[in-house]
C-alpha positions in Angstrom: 0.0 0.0 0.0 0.9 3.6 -0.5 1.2 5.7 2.3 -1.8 8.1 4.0 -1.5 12.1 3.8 -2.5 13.5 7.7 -2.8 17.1 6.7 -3.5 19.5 10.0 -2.0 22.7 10.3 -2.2 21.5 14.5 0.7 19.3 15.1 -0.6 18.0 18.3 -3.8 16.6 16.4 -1.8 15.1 13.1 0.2 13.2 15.3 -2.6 11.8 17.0 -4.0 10.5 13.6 -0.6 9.6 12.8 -0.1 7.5 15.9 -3.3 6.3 16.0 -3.3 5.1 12.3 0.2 3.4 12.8 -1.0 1.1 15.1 -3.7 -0.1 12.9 -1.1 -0.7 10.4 -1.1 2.0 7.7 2.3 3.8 7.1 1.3 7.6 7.6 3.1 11.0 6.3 1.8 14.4 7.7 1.9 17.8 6.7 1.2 21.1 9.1 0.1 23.7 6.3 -1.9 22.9 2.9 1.2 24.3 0.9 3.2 21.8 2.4 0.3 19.2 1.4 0.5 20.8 -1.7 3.9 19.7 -2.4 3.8 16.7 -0.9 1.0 15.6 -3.5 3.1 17.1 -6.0 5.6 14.6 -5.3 4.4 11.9 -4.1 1.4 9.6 -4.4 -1.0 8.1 -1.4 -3.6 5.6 -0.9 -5.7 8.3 1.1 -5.4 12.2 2.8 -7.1 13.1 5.9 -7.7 16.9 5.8 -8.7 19.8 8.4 -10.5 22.2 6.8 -9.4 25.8 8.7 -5.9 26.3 8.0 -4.3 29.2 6.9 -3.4 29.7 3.0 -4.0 26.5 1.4 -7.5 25.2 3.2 -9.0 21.8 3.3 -11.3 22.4 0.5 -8.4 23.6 -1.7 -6.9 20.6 -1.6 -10.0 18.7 -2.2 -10.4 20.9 -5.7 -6.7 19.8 -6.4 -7.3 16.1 -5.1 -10.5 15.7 -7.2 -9.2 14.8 -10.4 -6.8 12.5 -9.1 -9.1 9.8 -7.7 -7.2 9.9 -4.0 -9.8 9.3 -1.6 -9.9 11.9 0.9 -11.7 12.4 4.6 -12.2 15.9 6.0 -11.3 15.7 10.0 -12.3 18.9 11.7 -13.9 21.1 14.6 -17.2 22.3 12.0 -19.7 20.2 13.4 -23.0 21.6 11.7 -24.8 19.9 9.3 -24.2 22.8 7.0 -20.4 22.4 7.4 -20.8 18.0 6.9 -22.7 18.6 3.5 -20.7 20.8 2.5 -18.0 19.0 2.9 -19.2 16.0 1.3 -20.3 18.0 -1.5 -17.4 19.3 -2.0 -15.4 15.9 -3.1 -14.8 14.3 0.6 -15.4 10.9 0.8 -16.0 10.9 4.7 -16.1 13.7 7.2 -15.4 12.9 10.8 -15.9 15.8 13.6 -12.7 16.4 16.2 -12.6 15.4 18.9 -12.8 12.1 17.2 -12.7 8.4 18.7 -9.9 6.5 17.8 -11.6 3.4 17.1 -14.1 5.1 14.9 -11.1 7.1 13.0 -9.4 3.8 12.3 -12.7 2.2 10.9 -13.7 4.6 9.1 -10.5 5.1 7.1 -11.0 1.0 6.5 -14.0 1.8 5.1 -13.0 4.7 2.6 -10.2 2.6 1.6 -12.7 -0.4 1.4 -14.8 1.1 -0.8 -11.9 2.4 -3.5 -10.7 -0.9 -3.7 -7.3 -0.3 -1.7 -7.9 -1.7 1.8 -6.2 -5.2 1.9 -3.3 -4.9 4.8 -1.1 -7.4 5.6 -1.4 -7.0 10.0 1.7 -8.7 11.9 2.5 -9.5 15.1 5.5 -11.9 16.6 5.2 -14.8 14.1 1.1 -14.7 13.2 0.4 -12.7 9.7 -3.4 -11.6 9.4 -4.0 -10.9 5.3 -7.2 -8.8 5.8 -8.1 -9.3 2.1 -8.0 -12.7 2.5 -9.2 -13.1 5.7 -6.4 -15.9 6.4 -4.8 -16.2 9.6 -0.8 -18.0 9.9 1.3 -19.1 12.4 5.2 -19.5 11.8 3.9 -19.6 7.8 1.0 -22.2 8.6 -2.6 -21.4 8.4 -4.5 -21.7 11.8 -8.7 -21.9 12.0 -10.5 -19.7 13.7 -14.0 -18.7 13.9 -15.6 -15.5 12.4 -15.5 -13.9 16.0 -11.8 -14.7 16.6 -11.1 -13.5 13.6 -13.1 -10.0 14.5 -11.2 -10.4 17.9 -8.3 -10.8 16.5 -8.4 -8.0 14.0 -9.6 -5.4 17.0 -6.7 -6.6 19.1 -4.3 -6.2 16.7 -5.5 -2.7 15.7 -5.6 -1.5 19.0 -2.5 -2.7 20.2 -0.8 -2.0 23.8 -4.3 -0.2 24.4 -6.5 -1.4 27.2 -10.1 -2.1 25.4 -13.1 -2.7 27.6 -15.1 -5.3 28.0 -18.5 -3.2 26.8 -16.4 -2.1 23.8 -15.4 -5.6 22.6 -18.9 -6.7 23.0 -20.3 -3.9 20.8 -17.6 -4.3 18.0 -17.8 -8.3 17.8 -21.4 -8.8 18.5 -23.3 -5.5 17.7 -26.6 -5.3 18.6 -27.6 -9.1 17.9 -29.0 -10.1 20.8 -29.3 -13.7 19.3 -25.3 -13.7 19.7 -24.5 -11.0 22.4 -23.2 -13.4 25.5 -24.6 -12.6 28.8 -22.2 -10.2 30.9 -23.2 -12.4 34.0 -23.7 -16.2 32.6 -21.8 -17.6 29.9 -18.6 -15.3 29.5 -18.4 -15.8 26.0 -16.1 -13.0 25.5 -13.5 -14.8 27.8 -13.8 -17.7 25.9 -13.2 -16.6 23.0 -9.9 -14.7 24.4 -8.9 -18.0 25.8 -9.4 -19.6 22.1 -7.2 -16.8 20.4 -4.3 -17.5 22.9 -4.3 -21.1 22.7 -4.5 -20.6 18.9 -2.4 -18.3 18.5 0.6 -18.9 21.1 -0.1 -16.4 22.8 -1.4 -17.2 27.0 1.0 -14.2 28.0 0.8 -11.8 25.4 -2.9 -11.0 25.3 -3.1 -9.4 29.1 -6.6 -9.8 31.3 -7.2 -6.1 32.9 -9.1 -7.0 36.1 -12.5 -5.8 35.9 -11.8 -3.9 32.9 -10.7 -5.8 29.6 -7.4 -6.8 27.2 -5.4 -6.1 26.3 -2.2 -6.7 23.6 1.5 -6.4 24.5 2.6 -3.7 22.1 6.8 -4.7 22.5 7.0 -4.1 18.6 5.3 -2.4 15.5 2.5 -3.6 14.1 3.8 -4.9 10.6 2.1 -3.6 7.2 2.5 -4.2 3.7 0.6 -5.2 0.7 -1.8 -8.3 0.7 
């Protein structure tokens, strides 16, 4: 995969996206000033740019005009929250807007989605000797390929995104199960959840590396980088 653009005149906030993006797997670039963005698209090509809108000179919807006829996906990430702003936005050639603050989680699955939907969203996702190919949806250990269920695999892939973070127990269940009540497990009765945990680390070698937060979640040992590349 090609890079992503973080384009935020605040430094503070595009390394935010950039950290936050880097350990989901994406290799990131930023730029503090549209001109600079200007250049660097000049130069250089990415798989996606992530734009504020309200910087000085250059602005986010410049860009946008410049970014238009070059097919690069592109999600506006700023404080203009009104409806106005959002349809604007989207009018205006964005293929997502997201409003700051922003979740992290939601950031990160949203640019999967954008990326998705222009056909340039397969990641290779790596950790100690297991390789995830997301556009495969194959799973190896040490090079061979190990089984695991649709919700290991979701598991898996949140763990993986999210790692050396501590994710609740409430979060997990919304991301993995939804709003199925058919397949929500109980949060007093069943403990599907910890099951499933238990499953991934037998699996996956890894009892000590995916760490139980007392009363709180998992969470995954972040000791190296999360690898990327093209699947």
């Amino acid at each position: 995969m090609k890079p992503i653009l973080i384009v935020d005149d605040e430094a503070p906030i595009a390394e935010l996206i950039r950290r936050t993006l880097a350990g989901a797997g994406y290799a990131c670039q930023a730029a503090t000033s549209g001109a600079e963005a200007a250049d660097l698209l000049e130069r250089n090509q990415y798989d996606l740019v992530l734009l504020d809108v309200m910087m000085p000179g250059i602005d986010g919807y410049d860009l946008l005009r410049y970014l238009l006829p070059t097919g690069t996906p592109s999600i506006l990430i700023t404080a203009k929250a009104t409806t106005a702003d959002k349809v604007k936005g989207l009018h205006s050639g964005a293929d997502d807007y997201i409003v700051k603050p922003f979740d992290p989680a939601e950031l990160v699955a949203r640019v999967e989605s954008v990326l998705r939907r222009a056909g340039r969203g397969a990641l290779q996702l790596s950790a100690w000797d297991v390789t995830v190919d997301t556009g495969g949806c194959k799973v190896l250990r040490a090079g061979r390929p190990v089984a695991l269920t649709p919700k290991e695999y979701d598991l898996l892939l949140i763990l993986l995104r999210n790692r050396g973070r501590v994710l609740y127990r409430d979060y997990l269940y919304e991301q993995v199960w939804g709003e199925d009540e058919a397949l929500a497990p109980t949060r007093d009765g069943t403990r599907t959840l910890d099951t499933h945990i238990q499953r991934l680390r037998r699996k996956l070698g890894w009892e000590h590396r995916i760490r139980t937060v007392h009363r709180v979640g998992y969470c995954l040992e972040a000791e190296e980088p999360v690898g990327q590349g093209k699947a």
